[in-house]
C-alpha positions as CSV (number, residue, x, y, z in Angstrom):
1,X,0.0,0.0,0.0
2,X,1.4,3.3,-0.6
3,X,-0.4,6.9,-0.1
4,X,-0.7,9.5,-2.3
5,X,-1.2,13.2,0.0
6,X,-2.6,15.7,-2.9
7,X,-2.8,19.5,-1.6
8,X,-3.0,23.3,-2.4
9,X,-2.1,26.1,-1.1
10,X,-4.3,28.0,0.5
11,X,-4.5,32.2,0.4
12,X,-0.8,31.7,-2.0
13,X,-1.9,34.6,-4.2
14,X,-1.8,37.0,-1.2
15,X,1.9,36.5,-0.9
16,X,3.6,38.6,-3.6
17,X,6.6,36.7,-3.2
18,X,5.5,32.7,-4.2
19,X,8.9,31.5,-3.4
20,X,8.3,31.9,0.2
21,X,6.7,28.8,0.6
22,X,7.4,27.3,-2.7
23,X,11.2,26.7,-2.7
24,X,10.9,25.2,0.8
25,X,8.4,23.0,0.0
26,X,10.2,22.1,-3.3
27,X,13.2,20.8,-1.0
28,X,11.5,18.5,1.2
29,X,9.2,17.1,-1.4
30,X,13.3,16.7,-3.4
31,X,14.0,14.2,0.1
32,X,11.2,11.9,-0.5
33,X,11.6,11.7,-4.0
34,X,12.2,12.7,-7.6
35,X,10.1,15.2,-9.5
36,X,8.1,14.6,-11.3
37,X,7.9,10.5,-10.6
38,X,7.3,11.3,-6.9
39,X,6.2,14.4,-6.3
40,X,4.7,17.3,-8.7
41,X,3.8,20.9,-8.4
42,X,0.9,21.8,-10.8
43,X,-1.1,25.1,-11.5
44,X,0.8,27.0,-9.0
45,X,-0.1,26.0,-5.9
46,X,-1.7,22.4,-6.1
47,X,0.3,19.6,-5.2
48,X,0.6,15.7,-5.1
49,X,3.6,13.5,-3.7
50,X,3.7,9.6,-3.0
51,X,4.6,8.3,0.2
52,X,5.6,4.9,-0.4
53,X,5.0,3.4,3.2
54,X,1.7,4.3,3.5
55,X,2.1,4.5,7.5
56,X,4.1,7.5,7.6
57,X,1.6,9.4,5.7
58,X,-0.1,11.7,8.6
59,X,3.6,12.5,9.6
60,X,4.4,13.7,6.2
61,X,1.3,15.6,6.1
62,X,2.0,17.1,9.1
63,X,5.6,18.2,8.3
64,X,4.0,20.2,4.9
65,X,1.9,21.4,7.4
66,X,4.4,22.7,9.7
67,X,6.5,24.2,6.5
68,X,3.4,26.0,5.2
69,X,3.0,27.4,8.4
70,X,6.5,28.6,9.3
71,X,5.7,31.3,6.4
72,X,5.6,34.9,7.9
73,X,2.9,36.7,7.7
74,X,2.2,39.8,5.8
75,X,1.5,41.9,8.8
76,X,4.4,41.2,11.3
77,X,2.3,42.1,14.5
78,X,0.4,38.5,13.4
79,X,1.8,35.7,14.8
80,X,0.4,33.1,12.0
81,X,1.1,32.6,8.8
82,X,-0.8,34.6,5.6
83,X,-1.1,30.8,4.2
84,X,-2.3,27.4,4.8
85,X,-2.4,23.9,3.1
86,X,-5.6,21.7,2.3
87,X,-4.6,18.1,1.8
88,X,-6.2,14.9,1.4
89,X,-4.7,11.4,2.0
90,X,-5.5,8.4,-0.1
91,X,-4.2,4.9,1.1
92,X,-4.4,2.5,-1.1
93,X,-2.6,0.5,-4.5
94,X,-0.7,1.7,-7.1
95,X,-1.8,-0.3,-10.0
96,X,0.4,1.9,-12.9
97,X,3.8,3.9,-12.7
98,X,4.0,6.6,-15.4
99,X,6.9,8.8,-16.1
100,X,5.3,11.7,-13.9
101,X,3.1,11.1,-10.8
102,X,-0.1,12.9,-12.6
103,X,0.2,9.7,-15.0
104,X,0.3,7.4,-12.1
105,X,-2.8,5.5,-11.2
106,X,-4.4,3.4,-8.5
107,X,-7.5,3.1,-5.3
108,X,-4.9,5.3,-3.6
109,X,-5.1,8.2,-5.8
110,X,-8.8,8.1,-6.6
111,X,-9.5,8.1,-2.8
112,X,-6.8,10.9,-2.8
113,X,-8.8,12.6,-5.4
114,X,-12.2,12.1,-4.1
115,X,-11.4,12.9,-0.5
116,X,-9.7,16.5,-1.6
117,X,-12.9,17.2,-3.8
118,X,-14.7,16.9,-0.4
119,X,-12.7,18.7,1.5
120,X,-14.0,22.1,1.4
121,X,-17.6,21.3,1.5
122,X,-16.6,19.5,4.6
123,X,-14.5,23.0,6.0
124,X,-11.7,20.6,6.6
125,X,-7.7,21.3,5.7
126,X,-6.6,17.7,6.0
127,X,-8.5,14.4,5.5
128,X,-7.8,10.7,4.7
129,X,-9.3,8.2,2.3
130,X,-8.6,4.4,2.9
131,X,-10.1,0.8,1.9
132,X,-11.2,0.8,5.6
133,X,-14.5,2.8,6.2
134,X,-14.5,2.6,10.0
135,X,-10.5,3.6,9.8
136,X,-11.6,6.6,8.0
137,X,-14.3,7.6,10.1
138,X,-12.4,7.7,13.2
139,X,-9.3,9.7,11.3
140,X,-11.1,12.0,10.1
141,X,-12.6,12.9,13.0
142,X,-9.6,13.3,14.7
143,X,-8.0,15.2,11.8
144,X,-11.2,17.5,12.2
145,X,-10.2,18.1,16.1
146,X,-6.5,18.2,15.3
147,X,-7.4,20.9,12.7
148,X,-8.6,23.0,15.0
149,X,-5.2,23.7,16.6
150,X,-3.5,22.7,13.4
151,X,-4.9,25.3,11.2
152,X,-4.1,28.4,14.1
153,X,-0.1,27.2,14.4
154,X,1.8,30.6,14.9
155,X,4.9,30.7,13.1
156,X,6.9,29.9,16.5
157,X,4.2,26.2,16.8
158,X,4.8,25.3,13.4
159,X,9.0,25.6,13.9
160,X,8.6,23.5,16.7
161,X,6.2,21.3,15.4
162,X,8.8,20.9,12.4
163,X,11.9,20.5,14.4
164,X,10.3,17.4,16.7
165,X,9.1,15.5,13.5
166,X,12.4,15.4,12.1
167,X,14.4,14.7,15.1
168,X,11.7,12.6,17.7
169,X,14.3,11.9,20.0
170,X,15.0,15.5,20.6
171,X,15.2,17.3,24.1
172,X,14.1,20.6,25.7
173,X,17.7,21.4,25.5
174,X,18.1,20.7,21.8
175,X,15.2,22.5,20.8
176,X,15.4,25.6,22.9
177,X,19.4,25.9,21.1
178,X,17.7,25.3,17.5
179,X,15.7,28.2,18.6
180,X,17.6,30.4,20.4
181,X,15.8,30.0,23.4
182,X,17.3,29.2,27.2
183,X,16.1,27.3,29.5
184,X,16.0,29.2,33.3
């Protein structure tokens, strides 16, 4: 089983300056795979990328999350970001391979698909799509909860937020020196 997380950016006109969150996101897409096999970047600010182990998915789509999030605002008295990310999970196979993931088909992007159509009719940022309906009840429903924490990250959350999903064995002490912050 592999997953197949399709997004967009949300609010990305109001930042005059697309590489803000573009370039970033470009690079960590880059360490999960190759574009445009593994990941793509389409129509500006819509998105898909494969995570081959299908269990790591959430994490993944919580670390685009965090990146999104990390982008300063327009007004600098606001302590969140101008920008957000929608994005749907599919879990499921991956029954063709083409040369670009848009060409790439299988259950796991059709419920990718299907569940991001649904999305805003549902005023949800993140959802997940699976073989299992019970699995996917229960998710979502604490992907609505998480959301609404998720979705108000201030800049500061989402750094931190980034900085513990790619080092989980991290301390106070670590993180406080990544972020210039002492502990009394």
């Amino acid at each position: 089983m592999v997953a197949i997380i399709t997004g967009d950016i949300i609010a990305s006109r109001k930042l005059v300056n697309q590489e803000k969150w573009l370039n970033p996101l470009k690079k960590l897409f880059s360490t999960w795979g190759e574009s445009p096999k593994d990941w793509k970047l389409d129509r500006g600010d819509f998105f898909q990328v494969e995570i081959t182990d299908s269990q790591e998915a959430l994490l993944k789509a919580m670390e685009i999350k965090a990146l999104i999030k990390k982008v300063a605002p327009l007004d600098e008295r606001k302590k969140s970001s101008t920008i957000d990310v929608r994005m749907a999970i599919g879990i499921g196979e991956k029954n063709y391979t083409g040369e670009s993931i848009s060409e790439s088909n299988g259950s796991a992007f059709i419920n990718s698909g299907e569940k991001f159509d649904l999305l805003k009719k549902e005023n949800s940022t993140m959802g997940i799509k699976s073989p299992w309906k019970s699995f996917d009840e229960e998710m979502n429903l604490y992907l609505k909860l998480a959301g609404i924490f998720m979705d108000k990250w201030s800049v500061s959350s989402a750094e931190l937020v980034q900085i513990v999903l790619n080092n989980p064995d991290i301390t106070q002490e670590e993180i406080g020196k990544q972020l210039g912050i002492k502990q009394s």
